[in-house]
KOLLUM-355713 format. One record per residue: x, y, z of N, C-alpha, C in turn. Coordinates in steps of 0.2 Angstrom, whole numbers, plus 2048, in hexadecimal, padded with zeros to 3 digits. Example, Ala and Ser with C-alpha at 12.3 -4.5 7.8 and 13.67 -1.06 7.14 Angstrom:
8427E482783E7EA8278427F0827 8407F58238447FB824840800827 
REM end
This chain:
352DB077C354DAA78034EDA577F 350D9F77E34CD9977E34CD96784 344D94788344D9278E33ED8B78C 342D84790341D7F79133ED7D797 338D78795337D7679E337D6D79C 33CD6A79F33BD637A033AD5E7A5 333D597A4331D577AB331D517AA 332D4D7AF337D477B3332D447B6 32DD417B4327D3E7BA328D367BA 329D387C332CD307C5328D2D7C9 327D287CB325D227D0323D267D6 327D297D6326D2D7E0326D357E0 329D377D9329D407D832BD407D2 32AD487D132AD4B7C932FD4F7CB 336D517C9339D557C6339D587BF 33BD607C0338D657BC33FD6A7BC 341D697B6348D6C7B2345D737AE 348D787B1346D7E7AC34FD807A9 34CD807A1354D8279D352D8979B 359D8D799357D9179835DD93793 35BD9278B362D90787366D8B788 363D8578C367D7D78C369D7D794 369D8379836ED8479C36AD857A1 369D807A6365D7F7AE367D837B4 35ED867B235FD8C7B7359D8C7BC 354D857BC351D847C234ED7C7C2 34FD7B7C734ED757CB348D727CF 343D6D7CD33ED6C7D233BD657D3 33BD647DD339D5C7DB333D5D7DE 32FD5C7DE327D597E1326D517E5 326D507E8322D487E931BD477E8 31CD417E6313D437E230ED407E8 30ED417ED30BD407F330DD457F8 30ED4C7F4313D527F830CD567FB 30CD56802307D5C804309D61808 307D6680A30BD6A80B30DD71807 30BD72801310D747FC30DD7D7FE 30FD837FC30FD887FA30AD877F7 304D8B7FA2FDD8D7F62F7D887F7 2F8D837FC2F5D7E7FE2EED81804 2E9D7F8042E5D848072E4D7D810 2E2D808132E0D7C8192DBD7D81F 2D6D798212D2D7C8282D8D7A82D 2DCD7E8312DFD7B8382DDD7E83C 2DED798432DCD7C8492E2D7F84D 2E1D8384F2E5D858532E6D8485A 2ECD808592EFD7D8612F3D82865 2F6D888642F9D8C8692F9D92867 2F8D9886B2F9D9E86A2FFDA286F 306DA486B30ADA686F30ADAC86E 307DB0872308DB9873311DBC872 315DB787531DDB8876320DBA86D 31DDB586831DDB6864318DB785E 314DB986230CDBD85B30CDB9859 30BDB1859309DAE856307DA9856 302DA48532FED9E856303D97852 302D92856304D8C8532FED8884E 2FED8584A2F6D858472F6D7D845 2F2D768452F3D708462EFD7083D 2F4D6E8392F0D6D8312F1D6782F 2F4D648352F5D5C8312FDD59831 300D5D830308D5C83130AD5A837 310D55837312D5483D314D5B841 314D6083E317D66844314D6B841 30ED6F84630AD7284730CD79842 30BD7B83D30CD8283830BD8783E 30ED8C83B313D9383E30CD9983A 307D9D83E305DA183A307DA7841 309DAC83C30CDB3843305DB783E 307DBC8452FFDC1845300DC483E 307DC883B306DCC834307DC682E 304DC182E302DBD82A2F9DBA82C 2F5DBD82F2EFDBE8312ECDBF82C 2EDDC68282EADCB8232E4DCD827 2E2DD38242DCDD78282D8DD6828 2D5DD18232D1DCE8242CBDC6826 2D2DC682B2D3DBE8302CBDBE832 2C9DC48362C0DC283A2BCDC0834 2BBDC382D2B9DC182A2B8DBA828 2BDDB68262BEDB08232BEDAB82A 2BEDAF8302BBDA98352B5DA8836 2B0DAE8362ACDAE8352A6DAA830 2A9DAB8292AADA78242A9D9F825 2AFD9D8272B1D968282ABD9482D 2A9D988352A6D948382A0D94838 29DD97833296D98831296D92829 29BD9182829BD8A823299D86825 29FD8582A29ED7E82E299D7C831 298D8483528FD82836288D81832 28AD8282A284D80828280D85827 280D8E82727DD92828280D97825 285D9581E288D98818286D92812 282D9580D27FD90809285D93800 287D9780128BD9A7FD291D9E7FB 297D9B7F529AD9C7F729CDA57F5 296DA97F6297DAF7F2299DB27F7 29BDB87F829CDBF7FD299DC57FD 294DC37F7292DCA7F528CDCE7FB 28BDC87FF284DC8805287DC880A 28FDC880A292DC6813294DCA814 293DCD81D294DD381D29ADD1821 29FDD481E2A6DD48222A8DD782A 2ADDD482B2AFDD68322B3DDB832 2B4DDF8362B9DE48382C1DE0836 2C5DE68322CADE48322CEDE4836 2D4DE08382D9DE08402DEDE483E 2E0DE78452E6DEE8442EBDEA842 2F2DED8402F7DE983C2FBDE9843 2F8DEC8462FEDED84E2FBDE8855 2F8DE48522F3DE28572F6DDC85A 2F4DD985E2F8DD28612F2DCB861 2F6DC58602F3DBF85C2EBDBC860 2EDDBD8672E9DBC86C2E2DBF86D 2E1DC58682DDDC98682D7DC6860 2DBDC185F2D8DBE8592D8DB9858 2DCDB485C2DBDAD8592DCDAA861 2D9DA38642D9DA18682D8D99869 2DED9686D2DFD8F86A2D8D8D86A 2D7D868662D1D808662CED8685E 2CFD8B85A2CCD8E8562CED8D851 2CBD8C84C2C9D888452CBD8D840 2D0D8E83D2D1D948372D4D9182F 2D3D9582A2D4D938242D9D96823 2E0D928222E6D948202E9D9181B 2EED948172F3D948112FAD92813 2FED8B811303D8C810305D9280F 30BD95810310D9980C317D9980C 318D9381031FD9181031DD8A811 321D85810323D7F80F325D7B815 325D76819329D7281E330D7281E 333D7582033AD7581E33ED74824 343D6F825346D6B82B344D6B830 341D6B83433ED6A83A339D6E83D 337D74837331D7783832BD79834 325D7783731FD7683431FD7A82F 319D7A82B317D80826317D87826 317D8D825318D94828310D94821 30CD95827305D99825303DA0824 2FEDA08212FADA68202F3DA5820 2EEDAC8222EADA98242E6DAF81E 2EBDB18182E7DB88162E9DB280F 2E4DAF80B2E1DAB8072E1DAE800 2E6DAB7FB2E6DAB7F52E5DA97F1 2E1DA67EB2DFDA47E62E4DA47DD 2EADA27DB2ECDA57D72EADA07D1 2EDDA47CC2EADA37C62EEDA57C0 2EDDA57BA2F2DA47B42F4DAE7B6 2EDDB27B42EEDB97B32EEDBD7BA 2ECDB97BE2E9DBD7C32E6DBA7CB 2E7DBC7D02E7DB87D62E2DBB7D9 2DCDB67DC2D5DB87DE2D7DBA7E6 2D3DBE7E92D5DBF7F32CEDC17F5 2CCDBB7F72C6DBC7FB2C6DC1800 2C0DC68022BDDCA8082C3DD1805 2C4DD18002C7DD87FE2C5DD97F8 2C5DE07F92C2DE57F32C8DE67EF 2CFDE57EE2D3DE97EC2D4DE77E4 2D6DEC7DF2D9DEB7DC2E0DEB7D8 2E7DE77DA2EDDE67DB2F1DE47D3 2F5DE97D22F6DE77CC2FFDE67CD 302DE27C9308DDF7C830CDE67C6 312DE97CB317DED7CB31ADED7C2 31BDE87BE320DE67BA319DE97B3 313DEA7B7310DEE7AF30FDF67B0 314DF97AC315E007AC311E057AA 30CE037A3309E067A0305E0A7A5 301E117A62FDE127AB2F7E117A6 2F8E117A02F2E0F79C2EEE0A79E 2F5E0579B2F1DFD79D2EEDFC7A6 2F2DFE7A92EFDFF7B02E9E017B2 2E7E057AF2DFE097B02DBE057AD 2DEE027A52D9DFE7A32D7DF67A6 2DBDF27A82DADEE7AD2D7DEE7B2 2D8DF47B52D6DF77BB2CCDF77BA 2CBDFB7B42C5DF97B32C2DF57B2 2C5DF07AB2C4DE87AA2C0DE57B2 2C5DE57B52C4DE07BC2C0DE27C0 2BEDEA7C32BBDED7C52B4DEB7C3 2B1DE87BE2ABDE47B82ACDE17B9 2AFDDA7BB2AFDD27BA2B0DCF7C0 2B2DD27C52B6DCF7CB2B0DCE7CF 2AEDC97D22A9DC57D62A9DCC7DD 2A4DCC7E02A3DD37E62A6DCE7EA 2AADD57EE2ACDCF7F62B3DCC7F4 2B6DCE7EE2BEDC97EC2C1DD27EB 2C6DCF7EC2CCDD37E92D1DD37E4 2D5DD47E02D9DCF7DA2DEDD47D9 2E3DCF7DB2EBDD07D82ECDD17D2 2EFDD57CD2EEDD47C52F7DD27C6 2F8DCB7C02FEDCA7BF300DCC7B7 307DCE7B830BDD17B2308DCC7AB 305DC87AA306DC47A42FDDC67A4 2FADCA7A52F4DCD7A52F2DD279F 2F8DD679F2FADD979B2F8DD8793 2F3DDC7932F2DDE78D2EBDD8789 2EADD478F2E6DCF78F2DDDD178D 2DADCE78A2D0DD078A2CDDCF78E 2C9DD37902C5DD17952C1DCB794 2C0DC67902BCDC07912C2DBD792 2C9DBD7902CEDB97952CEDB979B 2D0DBF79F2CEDC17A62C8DBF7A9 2C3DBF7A62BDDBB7A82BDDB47AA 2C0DB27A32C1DA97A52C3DA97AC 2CADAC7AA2D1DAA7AF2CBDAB7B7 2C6DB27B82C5DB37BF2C1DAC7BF 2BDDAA7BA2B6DA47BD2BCD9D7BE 2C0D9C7BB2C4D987BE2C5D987C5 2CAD9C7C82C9D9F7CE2C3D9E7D2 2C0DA27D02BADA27D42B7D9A7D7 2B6D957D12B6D917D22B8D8C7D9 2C1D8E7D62C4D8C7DC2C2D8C7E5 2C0D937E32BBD947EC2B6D937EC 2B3D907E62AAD8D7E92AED857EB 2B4D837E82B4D7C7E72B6D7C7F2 2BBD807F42BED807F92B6D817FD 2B1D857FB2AAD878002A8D80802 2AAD7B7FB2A5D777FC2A9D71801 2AFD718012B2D6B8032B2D6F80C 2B2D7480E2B1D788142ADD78818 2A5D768152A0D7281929FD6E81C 2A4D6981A2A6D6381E2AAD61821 2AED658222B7D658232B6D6582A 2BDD6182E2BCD5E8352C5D61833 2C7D678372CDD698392D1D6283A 2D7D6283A2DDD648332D7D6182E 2D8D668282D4D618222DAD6681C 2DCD658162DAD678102D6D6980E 2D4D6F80B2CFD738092D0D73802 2D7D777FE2D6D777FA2DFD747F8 2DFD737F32E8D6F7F22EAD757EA 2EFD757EC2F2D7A7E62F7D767E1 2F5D797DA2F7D747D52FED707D5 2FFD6D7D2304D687D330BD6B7D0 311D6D7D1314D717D1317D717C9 318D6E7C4316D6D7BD311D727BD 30DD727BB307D747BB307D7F7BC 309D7C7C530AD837C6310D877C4 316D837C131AD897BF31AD8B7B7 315D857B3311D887AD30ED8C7AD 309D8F7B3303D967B530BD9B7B7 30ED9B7BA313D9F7BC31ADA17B8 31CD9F7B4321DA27AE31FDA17A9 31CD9D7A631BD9B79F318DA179B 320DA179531CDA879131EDA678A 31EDAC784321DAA780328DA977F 32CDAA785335DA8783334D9F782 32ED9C78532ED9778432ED9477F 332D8D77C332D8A77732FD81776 330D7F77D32ED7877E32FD75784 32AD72785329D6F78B328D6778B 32CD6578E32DD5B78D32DD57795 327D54790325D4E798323D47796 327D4379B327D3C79A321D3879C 31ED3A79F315D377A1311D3879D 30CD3679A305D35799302D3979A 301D387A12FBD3A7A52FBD437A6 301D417A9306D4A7AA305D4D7A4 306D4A7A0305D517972FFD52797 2FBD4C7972F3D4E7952F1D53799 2F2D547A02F1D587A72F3D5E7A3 2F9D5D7A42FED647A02FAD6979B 2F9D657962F3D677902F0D68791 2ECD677942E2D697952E5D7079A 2EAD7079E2E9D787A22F0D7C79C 2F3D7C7972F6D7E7942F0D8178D 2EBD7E78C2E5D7F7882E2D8478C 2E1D837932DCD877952DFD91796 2E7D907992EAD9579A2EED9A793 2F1D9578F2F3D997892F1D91783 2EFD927802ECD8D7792F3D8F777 2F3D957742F7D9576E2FFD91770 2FFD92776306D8A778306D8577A 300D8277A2FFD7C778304D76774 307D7A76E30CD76769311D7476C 313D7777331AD7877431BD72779 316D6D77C316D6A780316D6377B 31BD5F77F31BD5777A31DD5277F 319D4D77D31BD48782321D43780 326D4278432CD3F78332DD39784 32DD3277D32DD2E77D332D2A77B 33AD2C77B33FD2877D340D24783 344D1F781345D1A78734AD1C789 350D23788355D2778D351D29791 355D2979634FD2F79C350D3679A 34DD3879B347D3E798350D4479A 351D447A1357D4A7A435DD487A0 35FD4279F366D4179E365D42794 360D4079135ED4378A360D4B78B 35BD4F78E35ED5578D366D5A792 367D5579236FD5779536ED5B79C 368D587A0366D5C7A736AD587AE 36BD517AC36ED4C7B2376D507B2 379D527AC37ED527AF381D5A7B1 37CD5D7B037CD637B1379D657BA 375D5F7BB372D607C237AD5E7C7 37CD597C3383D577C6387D5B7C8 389D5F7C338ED657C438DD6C7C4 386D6B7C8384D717CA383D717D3 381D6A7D437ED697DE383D677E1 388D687E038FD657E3392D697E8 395D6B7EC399D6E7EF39DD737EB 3A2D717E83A4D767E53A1D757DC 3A0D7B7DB39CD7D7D43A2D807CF 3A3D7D7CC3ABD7F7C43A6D847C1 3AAD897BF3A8D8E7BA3ADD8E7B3 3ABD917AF3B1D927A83B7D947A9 3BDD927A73C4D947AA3C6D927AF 3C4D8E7B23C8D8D7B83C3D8F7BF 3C2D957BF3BFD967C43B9D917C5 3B7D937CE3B3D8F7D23AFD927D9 3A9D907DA3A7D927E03A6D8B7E4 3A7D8E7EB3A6D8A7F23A0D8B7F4 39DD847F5394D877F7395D857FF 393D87804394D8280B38BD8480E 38AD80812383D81814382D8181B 380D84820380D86826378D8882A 379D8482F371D8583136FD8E832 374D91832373D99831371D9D82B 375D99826376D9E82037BD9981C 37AD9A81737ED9880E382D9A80E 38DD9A80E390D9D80B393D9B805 395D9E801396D9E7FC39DDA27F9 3A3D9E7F73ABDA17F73ACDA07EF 3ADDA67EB3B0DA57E53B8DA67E5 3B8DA17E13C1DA07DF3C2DA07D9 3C8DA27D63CADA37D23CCD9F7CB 3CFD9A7D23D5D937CF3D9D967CA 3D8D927C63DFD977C03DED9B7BC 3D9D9E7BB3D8DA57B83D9DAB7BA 3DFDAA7B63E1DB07B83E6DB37AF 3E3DB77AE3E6DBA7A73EBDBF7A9 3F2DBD7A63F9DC07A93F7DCA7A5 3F3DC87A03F2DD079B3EEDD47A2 3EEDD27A73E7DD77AB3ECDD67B2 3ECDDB7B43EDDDD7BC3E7DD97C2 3E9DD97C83E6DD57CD3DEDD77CD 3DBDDC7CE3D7DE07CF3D3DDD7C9 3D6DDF7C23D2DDE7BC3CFDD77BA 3D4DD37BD3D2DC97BD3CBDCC7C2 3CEDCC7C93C8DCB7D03C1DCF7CB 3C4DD27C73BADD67C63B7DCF7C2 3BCDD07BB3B9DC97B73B7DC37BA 3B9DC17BF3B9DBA7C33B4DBC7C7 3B1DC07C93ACDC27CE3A6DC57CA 3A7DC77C53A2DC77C139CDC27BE 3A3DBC7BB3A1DB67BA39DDB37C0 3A0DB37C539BDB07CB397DB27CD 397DB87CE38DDBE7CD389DB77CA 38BDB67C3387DB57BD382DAB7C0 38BDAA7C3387DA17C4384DA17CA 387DA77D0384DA47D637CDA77D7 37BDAB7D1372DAC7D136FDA87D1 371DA57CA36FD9F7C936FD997CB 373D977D1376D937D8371D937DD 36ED9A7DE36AD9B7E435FD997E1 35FD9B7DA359D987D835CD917D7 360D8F7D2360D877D435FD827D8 361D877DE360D827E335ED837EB 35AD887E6355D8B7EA355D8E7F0 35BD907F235ED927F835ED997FB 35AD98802357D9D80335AD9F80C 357DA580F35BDA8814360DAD815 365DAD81636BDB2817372DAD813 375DAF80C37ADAD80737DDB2809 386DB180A38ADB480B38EDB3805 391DB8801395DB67FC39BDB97FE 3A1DB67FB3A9DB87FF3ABDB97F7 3ABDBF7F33ADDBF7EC3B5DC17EF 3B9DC07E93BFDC17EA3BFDCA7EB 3C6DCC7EF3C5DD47F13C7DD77EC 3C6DDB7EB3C6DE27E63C6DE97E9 3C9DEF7E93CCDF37EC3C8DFA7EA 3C6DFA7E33C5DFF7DF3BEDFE7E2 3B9E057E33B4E047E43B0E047E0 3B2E067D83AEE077D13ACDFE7CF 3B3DFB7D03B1DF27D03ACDF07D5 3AEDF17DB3A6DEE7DF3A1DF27DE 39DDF87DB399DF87D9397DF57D0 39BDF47CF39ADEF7C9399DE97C8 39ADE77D1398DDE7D3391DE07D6 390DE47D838ADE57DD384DE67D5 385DE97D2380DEA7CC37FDE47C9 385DE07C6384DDB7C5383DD57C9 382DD57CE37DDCF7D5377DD17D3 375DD87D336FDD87D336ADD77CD 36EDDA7C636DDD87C036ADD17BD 370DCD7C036FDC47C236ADC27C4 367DC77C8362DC37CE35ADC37CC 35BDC87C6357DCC7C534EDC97C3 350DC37C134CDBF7BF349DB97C5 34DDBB7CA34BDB77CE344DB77D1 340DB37D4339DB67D4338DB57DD 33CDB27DF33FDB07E633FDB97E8 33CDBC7EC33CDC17F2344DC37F4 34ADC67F034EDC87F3353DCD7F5 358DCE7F935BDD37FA360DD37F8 365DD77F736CDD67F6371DDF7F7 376DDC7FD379DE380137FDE47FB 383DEA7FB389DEC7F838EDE97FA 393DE87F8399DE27FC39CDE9801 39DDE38053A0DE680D3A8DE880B 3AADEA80F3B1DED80E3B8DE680D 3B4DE28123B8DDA8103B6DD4808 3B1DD88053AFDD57FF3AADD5800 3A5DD180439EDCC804399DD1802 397DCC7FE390DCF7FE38ADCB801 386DCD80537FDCA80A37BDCB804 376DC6805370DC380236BDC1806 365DC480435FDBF80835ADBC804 35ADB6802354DB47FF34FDB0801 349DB07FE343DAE800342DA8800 344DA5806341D9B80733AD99807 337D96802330D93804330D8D802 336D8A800336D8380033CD80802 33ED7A805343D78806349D78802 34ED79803353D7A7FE357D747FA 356D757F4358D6F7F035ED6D7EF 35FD677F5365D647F3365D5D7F0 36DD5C7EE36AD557EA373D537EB 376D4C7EC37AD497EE37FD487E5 383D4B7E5386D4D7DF38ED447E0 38DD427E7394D3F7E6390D367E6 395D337E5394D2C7E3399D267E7 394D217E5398D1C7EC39FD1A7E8 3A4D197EB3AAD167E73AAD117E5 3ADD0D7E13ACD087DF3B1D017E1 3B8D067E23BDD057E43BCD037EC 3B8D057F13B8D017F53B1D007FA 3ADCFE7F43A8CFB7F53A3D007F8 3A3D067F539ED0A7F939DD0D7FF 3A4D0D8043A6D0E80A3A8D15808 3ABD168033ACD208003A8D237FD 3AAD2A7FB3A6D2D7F53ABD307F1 3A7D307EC3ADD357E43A8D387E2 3ACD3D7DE3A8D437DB3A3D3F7D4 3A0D417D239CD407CF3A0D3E7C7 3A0D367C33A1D347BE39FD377B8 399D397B9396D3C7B1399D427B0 3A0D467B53A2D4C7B23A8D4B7B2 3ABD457B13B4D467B13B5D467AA 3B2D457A53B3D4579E3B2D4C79C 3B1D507A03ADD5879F3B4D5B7A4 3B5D587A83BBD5A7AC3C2D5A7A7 3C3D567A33C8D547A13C9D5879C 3C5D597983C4D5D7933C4D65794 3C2D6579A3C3D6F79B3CCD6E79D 3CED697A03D7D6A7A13DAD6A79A 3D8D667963DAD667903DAD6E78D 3D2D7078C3D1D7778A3D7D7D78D 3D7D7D7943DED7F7973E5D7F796 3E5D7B7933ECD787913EDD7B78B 3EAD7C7863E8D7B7813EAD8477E 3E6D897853E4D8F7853ECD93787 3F2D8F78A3F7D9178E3F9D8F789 3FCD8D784401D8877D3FED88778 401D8A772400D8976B401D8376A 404D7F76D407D78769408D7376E 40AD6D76A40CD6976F404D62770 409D5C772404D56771401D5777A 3FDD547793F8D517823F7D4D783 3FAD497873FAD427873F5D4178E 3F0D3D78F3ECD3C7973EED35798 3EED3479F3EFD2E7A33E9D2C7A5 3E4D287A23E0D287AB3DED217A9 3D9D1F7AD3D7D197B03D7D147A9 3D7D0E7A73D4D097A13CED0A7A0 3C9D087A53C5D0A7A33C2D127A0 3C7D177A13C3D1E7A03C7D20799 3CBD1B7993CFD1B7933CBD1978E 3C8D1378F3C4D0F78A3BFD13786 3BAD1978D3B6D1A78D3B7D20786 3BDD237893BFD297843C3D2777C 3C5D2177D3C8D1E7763C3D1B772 3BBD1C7753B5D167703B5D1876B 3B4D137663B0D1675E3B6D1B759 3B3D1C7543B8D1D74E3BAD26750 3B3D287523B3D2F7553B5D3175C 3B9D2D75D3B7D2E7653B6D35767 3B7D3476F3B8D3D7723BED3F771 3C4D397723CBD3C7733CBD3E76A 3CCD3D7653C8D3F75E3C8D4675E 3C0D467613BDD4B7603C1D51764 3C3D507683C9D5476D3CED58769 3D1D527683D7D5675F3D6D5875B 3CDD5B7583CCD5B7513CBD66755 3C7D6275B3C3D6875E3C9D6E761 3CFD6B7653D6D707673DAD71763 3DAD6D75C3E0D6B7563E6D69759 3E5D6575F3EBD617613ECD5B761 3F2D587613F1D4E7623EFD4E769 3EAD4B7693EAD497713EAD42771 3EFD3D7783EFD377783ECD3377D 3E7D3077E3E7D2E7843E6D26786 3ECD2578B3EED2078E3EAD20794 3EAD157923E7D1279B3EFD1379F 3EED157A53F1D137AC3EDD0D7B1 3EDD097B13EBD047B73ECD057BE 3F2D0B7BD3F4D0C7C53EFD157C8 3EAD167C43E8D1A7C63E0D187C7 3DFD1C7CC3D7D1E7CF3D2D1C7CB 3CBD1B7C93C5D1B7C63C5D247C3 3C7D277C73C4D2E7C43CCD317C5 3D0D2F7C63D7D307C43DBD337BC 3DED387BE3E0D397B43E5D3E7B7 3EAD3C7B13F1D417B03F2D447AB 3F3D4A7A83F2D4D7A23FAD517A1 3FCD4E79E403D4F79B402D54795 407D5A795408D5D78E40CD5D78B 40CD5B784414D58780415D4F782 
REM end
């Protein structure tokens, strides 16, 4: 598999296209004045402590006050308050741990009240995002990450990544880091650690490290709500967080952003360096690599798959449902049963890739067509999960219910990405909407393919718009051309003036 990352940097935000074989399977926009984000550090004061829900309201600057509940404290909350208010006070000259003596860790059973109390000053971590009308979801248990590995102040632990099997490698890292890890930290080891040298490891921890003398120092002076420390710009960070060798190239329209890009693409893997290029056509950068109209015909309401079938996406302030249909696929050679599993299988495959696309998180209900045989719905169920499997989102997924559905819960830490797929009409002045233009030429051509798959023979004649007509008749090659050379059909197509902008009739014979 080849994976591509294409970045989009604009005026007001950067979007960020991951391919994976030509084919869009994650989406991201940033505002380049975006704060807030996942992983962003903050002094807030805490405005309210509600016992009713273990939880304190926390003031970080945001118009609405971040959400930290007691089992997002971490055990070792006393410490890091202790910490902070002896910064602030002037009577912390450093920013080592190796001389501090820690606080008692807090029960996990314990209540918010017994540890935090309004007007109090604490150092807390985005971990979720502002999303509709509710502030940030905090943490007050502080993590530092990094290409190899995540630094955790005020713990001793050594944590290694589930996904490295060896007990070899395991041990040996285990000691690597047990030598190099700063006293008074903790470290997460991540999978891409694996097999790495210790002066790599070393760098990666001093980088780190850095990053907490840099937050000591800005913590001195800091006057609650403040920023403490700002977490990379999301470029940046999803190059530390998937980039491996499936990759093949990374393309950016900015200057500034590649040079950025480079100097931390040298610093984490040199030897990929080559892979990044800055893109100096005057096409925009998404519509060059065929991403515009795939972002079209993927944020829509209903989502076309191959043959005919389709999914209905609907959005609900409870929960995401999701209805696949079959539409006309249906292969006379195969009994009811044996289509539903193919047509259900195939939707496993896009609506994985539907819910990282678009980042969609909470409770998805899926309504796959029924199926009776209980060896098929175990065949769906392995394959949901097979689909998902790369997903890096926190999720569940139940066996389907007796009425088909399969439940889903995934992990929301940013708002979910939608994007306005319909267009103002032109026909009457922008008072309607129409489906999106850049895909009726793509639409046209899959009925064709249909037509085409149902008959050995026979000419196809289309009706549609002069102008769509014009557009499909251009040049010595046209598409309608290339249509005949590609189904070995005569295809014809005629303007209608009495039809719609996005209007067509497709005649066989």
């Amino acid at each position: 598999m080849n994976f591509e990352i294409i970045i989009d940097s604009r005026p007001s935000e950067v979007v960020i296209a991951l391919l994976r074989d030509k084919h869009l399977i994650e989406l991201h926009k940033e505002n380049n004045n975006n704060s807030y984000s996942v992983g962003d550090i903050y002094l807030g004061k805490v405005k309210k402590v509600v016992p009713g829900l273990n939880a304190a309201f926390v003031n970080v600057g945001y118009e609405k006050d971040g959400f930290l509940h007691y089992l997002d404290l971490g055990p070792n909350v006393n410490s890091y308050k202790k910490f902070t208010q002896k910064t602030i006070a002037k009577k912390i000259n450093t920013a080592s741990l190796k001389n501090f003596r820690k606080e008692k860790e807090i029960d996990k059973t314990g209540q918010i009240t017994d540890v935090l109390k309004s007007g109090d000053r604490i150092l807390v971590q985005v971990s979720k995002e502002p999303i509709s009308t509710k502030g940030p979801r905090l943490t007050a248990e502080i993590s530092i990450a990094g290409r190899n590995m995540v630094l955790l102040p005020f713990s001793n632990k050594i944590s290694l990544s589930n996904k490295i099997k060896s007990q070899e490698e395991k041990v040996r890292l285990k000691r690597l880091l047990k030598s190099i890890k700063p006293e008074g930290f903790g470290v997460i080891v991540r999978t891409v650690a694996k097999g790495k040298k210790v002066i790599e490891l070393d760098s990666n921890l001093k980088v780190l490290y850095k990053k907490w003398q840099s937050a000591f120092k800005e913590l001195k002076d800091a006057q609650a709500p403040q920023m403490i420390l700002k977490e990379l710009n999301r470029a940046t960070a999803i190059l530390r967080d998937i980039l491996n060798e499936g990759f093949n190239s990374i393309h950016v329209n900015d200057k500034d952003l590649y040079l950025e890009l480079k100097d931390y693409l040298i610093s984490i893997a040199p030897e990929q360096e080559k892979i990044l290029k800055l893109y100096k056509s005057k096409k925009p950068i998404l519509q060059n690599f065929d991403v515009t109209k795939q972002i079209k015909a993927a944020f829509g309401k209903t989502v076309n798959m191959k043959n005919g079938t389709y999914l209905v996406i609907e959005h609900t302030e409870a929960m995401h449902v999701i209805d696949v249909n079959s539409g006309k696929k249906v292969d006379a050679k195969k009994d009811q049963e044996e289509n539903a599993l193919l047509v259900n299988l195939g939707a496993a495959v896009e609506i994985a890739r539907q819910l990282r696309l678009r980042d969609m998180g909470g409770i998805i209900v899926v309504d796959f067509i029924d199926m009776y045989s209980a060896k098929n719905r175990k065949l769906l169920f392995e394959k949901m999960r097979e689909s998902m499997k790369d997903d890096k989102a926190k999720h569940h997924i139940l066996p389907p219910s007796k009425f088909g559905l399969i439940q889903i819960t995934r992990q929301r830490v940013r708002p979910e990405m939608n994007i306005d797929t319909m267009e103002n009409c032109p026909m009457c002045v922008g008072n309607g909407k129409i489906d999106s233009s850049l895909l009726l030429i793509d639409t046209i051509e899959n009925k064709i393919k249909n037509l085409v798959e149902k008959s050995d023979n026979g000419k196809i004649t289309i009706s549609t718009h002069p102008f769509i007509a014009s557009h499909i008749n251009k040049g010595i090659f046209s598409k309608g051309m290339k249509w005949s050379f590609k189904y070995k059909r005569f295809i014809n197509i005629t303007p209608d003036d009495r039809l719609h902008l996005l209007q067509y009739s497709i005649v066989k014979g």
